[in-house]
PyMOL Python script that loads the backbone (N, CA, C, O; Angstrom):
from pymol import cmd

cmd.read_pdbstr("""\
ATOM      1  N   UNK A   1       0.851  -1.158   0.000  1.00  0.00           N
ATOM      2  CA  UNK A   1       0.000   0.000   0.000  1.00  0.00           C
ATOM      3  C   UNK A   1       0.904   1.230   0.000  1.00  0.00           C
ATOM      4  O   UNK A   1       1.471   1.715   0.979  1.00  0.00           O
ATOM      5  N   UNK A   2       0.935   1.594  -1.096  1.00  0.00           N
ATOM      6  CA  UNK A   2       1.663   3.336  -1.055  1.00  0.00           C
ATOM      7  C   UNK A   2       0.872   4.632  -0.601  1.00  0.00           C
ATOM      8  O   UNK A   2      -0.166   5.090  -1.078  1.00  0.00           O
ATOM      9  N   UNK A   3       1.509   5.015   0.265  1.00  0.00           N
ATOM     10  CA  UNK A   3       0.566   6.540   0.742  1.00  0.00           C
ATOM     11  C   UNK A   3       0.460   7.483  -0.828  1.00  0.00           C
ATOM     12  O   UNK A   3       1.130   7.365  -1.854  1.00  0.00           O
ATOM     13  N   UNK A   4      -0.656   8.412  -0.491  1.00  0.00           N
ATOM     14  CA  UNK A   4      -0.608   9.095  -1.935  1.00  0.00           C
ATOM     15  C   UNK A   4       0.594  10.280  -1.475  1.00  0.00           C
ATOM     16  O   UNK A   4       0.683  10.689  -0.317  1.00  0.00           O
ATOM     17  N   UNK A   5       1.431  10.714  -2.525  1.00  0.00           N
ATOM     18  CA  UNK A   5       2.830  11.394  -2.614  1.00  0.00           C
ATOM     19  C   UNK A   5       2.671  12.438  -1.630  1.00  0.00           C
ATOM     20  O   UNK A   5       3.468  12.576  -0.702  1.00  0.00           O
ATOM     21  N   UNK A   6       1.198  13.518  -1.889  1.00  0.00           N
ATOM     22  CA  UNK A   6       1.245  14.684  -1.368  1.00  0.00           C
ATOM     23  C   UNK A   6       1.456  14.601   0.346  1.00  0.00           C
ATOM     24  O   UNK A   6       2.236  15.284   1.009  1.00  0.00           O
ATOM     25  N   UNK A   7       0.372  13.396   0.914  1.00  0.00           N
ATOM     26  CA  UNK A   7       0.437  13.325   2.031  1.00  0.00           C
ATOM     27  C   UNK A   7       1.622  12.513   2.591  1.00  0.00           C
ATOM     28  O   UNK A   7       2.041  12.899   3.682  1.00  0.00           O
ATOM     29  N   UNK A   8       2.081  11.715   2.167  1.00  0.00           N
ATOM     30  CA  UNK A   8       3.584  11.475   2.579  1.00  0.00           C
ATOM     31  C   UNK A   8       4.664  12.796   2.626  1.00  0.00           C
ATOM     32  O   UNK A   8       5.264  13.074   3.664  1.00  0.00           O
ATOM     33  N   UNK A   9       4.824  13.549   1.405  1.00  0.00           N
ATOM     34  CA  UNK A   9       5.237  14.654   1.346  1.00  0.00           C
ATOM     35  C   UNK A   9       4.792  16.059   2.843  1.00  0.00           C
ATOM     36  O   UNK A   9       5.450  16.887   3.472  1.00  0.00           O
ATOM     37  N   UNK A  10       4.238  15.890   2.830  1.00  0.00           N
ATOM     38  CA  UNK A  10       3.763  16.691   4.519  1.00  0.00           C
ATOM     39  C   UNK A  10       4.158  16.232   5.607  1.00  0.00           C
ATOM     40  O   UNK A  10       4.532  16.877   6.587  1.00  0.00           O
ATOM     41  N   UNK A  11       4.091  15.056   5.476  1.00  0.00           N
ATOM     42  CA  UNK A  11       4.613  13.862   6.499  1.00  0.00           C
ATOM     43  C   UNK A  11       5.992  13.784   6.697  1.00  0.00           C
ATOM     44  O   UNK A  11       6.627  13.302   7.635  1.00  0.00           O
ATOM     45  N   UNK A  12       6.443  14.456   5.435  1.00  0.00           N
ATOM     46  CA  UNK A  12       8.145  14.393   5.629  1.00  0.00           C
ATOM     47  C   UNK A  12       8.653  15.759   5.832  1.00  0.00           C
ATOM     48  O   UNK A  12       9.784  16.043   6.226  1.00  0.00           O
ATOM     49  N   UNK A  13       7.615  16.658   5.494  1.00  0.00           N
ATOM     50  CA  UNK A  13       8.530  18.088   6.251  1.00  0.00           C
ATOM     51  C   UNK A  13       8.072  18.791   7.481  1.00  0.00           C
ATOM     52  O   UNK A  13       8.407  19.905   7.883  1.00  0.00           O
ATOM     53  N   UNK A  14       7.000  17.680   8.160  1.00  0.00           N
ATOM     54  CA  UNK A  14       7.024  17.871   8.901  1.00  0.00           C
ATOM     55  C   UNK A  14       8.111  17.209  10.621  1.00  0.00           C
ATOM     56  O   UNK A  14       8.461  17.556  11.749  1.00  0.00           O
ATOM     57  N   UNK A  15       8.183  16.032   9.573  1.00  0.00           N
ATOM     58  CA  UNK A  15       9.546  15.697  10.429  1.00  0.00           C
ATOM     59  C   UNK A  15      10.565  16.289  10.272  1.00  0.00           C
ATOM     60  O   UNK A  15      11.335  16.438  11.221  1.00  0.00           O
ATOM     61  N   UNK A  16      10.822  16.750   9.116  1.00  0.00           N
ATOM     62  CA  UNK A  16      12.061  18.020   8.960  1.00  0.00           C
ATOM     63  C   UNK A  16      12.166  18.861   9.957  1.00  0.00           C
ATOM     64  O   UNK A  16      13.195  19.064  10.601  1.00  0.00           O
ATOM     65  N   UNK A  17      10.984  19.441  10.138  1.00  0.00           N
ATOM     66  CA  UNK A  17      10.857  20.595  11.140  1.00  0.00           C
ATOM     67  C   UNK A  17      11.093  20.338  12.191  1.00  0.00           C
ATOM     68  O   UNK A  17      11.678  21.202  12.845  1.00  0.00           O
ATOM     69  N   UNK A  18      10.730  18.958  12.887  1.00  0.00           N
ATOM     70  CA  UNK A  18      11.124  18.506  14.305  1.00  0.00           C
ATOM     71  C   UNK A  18      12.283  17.702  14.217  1.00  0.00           C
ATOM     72  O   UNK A  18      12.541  16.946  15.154  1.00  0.00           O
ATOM     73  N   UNK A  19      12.780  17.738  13.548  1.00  0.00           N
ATOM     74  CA  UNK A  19      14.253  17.109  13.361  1.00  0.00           C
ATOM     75  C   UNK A  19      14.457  15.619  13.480  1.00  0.00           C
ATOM     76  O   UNK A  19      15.556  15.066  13.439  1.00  0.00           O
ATOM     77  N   UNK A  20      12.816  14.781  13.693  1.00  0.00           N
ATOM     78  CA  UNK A  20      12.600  13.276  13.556  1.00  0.00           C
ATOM     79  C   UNK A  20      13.237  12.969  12.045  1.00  0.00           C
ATOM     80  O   UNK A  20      13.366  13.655  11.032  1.00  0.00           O
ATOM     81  N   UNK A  21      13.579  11.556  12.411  1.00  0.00           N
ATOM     82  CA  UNK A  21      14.678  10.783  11.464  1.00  0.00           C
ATOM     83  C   UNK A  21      13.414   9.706  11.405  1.00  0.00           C
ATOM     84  O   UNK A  21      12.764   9.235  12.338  1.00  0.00           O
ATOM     85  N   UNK A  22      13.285   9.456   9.796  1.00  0.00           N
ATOM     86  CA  UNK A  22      12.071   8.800   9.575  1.00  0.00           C
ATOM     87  C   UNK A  22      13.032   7.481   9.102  1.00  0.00           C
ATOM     88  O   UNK A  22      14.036   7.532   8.391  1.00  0.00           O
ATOM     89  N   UNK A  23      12.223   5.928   9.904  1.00  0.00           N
ATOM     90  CA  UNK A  23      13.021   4.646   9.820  1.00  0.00           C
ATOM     91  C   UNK A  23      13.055   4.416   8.673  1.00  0.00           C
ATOM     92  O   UNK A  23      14.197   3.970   8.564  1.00  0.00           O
ATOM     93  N   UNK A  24      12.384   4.378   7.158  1.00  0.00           N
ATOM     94  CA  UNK A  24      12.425   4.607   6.055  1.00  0.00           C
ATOM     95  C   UNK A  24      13.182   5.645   4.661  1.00  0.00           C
ATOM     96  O   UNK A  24      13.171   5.571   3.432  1.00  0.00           O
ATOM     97  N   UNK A  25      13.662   6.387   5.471  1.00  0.00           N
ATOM     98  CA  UNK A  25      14.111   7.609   4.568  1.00  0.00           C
ATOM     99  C   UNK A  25      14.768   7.197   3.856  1.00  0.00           C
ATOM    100  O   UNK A  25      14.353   7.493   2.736  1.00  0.00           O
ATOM    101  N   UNK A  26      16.110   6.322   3.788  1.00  0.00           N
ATOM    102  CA  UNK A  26      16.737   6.473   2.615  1.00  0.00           C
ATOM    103  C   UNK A  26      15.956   5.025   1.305  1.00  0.00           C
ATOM    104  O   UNK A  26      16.543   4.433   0.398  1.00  0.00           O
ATOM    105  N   UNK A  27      15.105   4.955   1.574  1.00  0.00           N
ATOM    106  CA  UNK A  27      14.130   4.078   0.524  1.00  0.00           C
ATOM    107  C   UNK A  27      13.371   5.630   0.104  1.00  0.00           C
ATOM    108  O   UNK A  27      13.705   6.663  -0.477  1.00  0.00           O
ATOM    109  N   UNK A  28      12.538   5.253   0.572  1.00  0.00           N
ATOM    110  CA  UNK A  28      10.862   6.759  -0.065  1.00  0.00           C
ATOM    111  C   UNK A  28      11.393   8.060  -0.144  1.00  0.00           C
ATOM    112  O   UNK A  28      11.037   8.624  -1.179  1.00  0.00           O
ATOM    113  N   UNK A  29      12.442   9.037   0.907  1.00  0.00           N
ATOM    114  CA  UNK A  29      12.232  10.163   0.957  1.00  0.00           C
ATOM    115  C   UNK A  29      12.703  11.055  -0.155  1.00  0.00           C
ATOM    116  O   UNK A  29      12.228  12.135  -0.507  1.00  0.00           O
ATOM    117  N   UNK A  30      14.035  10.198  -0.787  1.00  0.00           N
ATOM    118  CA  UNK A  30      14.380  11.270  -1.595  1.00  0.00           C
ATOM    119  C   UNK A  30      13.573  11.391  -3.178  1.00  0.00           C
ATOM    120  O   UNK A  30      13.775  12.299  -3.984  1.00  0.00           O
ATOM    121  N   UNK A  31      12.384   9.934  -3.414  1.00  0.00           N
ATOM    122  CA  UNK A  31      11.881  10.496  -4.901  1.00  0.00           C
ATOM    123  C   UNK A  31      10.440  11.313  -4.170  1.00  0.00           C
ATOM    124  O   UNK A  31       9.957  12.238  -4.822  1.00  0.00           O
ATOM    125  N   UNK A  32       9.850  10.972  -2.940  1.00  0.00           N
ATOM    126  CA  UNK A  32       9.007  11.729  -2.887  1.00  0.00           C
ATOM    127  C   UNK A  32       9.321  13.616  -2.597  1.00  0.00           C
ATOM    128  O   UNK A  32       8.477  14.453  -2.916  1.00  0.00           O
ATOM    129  N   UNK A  33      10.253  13.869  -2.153  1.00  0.00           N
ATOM    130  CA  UNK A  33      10.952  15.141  -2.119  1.00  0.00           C
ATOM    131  C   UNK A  33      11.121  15.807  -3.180  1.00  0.00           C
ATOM    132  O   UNK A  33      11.219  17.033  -3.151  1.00  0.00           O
ATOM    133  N   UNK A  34      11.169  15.249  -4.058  1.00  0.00           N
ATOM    134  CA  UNK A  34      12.227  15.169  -5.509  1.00  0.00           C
ATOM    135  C   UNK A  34      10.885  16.069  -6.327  1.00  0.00           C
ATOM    136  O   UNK A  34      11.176  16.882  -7.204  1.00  0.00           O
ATOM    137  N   UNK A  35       9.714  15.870  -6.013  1.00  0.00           N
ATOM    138  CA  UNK A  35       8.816  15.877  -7.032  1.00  0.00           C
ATOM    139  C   UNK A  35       8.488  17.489  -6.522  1.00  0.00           C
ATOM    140  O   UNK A  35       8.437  17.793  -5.330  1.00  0.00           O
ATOM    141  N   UNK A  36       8.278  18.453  -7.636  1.00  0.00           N
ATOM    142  CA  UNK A  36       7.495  19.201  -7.913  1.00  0.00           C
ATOM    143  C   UNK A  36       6.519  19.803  -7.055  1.00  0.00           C
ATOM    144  O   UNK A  36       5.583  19.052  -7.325  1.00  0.00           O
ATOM    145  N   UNK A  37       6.054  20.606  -6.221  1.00  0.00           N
ATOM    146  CA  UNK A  37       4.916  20.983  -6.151  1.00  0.00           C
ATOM    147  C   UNK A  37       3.997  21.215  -6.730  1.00  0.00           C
ATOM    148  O   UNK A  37       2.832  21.126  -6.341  1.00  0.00           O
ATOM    149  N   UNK A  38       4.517  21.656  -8.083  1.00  0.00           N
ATOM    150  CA  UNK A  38       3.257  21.937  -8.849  1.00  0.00           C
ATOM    151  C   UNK A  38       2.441  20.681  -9.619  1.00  0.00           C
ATOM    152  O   UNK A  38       1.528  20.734 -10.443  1.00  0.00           O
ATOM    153  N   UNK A  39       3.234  19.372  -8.937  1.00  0.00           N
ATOM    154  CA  UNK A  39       2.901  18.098  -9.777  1.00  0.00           C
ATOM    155  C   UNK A  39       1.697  17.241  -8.341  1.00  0.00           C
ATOM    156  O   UNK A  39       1.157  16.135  -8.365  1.00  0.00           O
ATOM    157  N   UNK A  40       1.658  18.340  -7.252  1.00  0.00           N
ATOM    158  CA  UNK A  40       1.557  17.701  -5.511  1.00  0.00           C
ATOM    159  C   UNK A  40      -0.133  18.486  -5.994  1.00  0.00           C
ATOM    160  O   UNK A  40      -0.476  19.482  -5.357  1.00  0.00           O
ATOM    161  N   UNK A  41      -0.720  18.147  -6.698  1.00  0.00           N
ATOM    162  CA  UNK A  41      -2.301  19.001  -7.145  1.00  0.00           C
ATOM    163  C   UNK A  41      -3.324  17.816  -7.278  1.00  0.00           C
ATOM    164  O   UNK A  41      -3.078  16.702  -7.740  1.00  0.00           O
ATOM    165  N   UNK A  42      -4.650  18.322  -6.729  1.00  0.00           N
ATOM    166  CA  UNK A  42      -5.576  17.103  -6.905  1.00  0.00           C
ATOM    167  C   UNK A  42      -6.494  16.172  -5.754  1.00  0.00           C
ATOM    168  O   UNK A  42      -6.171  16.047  -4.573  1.00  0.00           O
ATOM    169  N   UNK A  43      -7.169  15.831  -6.113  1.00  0.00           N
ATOM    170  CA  UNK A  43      -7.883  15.209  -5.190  1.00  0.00           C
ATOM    171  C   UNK A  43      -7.283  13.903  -4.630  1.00  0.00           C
ATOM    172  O   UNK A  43      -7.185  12.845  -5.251  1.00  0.00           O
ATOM    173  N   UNK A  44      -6.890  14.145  -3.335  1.00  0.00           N
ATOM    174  CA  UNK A  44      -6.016  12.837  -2.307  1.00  0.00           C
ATOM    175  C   UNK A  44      -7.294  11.819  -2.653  1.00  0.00           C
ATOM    176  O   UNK A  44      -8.511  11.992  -2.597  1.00  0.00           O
ATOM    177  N   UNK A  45      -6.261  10.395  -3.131  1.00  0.00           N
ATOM    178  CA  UNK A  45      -7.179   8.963  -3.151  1.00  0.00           C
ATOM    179  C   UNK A  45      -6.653   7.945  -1.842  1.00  0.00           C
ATOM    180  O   UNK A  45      -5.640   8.068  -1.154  1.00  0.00           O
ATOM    181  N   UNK A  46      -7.305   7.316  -1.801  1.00  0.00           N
ATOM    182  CA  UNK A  46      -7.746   6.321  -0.410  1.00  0.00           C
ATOM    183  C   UNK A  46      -6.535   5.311  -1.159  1.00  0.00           C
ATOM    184  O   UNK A  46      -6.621   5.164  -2.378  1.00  0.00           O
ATOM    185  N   UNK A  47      -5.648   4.768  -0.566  1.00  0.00           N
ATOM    186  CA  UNK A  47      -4.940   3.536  -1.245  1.00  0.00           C
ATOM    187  C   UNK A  47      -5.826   2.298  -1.360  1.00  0.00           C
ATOM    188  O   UNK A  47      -6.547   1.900  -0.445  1.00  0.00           O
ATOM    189  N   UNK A  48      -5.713   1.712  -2.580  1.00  0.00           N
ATOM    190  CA  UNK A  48      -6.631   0.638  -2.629  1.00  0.00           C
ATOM    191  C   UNK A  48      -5.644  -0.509  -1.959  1.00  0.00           C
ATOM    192  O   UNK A  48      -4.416  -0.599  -1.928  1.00  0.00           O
ATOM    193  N   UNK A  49      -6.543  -1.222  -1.515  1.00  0.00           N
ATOM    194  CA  UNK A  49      -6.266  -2.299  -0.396  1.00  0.00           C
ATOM    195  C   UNK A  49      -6.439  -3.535  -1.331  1.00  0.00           C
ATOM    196  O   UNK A  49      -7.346  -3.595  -2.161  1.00  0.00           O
ATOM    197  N   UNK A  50      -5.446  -4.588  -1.130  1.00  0.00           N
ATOM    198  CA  UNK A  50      -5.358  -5.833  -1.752  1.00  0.00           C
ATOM    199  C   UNK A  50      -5.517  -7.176  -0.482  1.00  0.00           C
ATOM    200  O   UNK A  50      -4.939  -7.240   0.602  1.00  0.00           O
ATOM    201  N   UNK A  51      -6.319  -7.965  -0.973  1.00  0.00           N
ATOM    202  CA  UNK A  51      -6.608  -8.914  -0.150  1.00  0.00           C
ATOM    203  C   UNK A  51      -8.048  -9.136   0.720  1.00  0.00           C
ATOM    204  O   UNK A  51      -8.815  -8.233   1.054  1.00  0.00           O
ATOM    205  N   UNK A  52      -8.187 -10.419   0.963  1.00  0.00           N
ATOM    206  CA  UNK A  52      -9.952 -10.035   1.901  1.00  0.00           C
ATOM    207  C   UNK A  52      -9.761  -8.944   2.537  1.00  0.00           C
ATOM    208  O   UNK A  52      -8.679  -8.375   2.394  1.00  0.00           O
ATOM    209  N   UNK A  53     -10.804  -8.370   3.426  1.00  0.00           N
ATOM    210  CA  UNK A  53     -11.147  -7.247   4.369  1.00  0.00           C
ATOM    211  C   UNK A  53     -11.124  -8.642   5.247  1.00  0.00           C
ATOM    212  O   UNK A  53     -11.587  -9.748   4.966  1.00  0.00           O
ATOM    213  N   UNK A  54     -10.329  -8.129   6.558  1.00  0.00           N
ATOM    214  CA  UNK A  54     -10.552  -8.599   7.961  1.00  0.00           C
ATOM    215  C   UNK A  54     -11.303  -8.083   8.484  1.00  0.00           C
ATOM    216  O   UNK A  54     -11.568  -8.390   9.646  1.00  0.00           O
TER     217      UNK A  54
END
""", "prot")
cmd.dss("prot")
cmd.show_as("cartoon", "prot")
cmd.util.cbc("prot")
cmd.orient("prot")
């Protein structure tokens, strides 16, 4: 399940700001960083979920 970019992207400067070290960063942070704001536009989608519902 991938978070959608924008809200990961918030998620990561907001740890910037508090100086939290995210256990993932050097996988996700630097292409979600990488991208554009002007590409961060649009209606946030729900990640679709794979597998039965528990």
């Amino acid at each position: 399940m991938d978070p959608d970019p924008r809200v990961h992207r918030k998620f990561l400067e907001e740890l910037q700001k508090t100086g939290v070290l995210s256990a993932m960063g050097d996988i996700f942070e630097p292409a979600v960083l990488a991208l554009p704001k002007e590409s961060l536009t649009g209606v946030i989608q729900r990640p679709i979920l794979k597998g039965p519902a528990s």
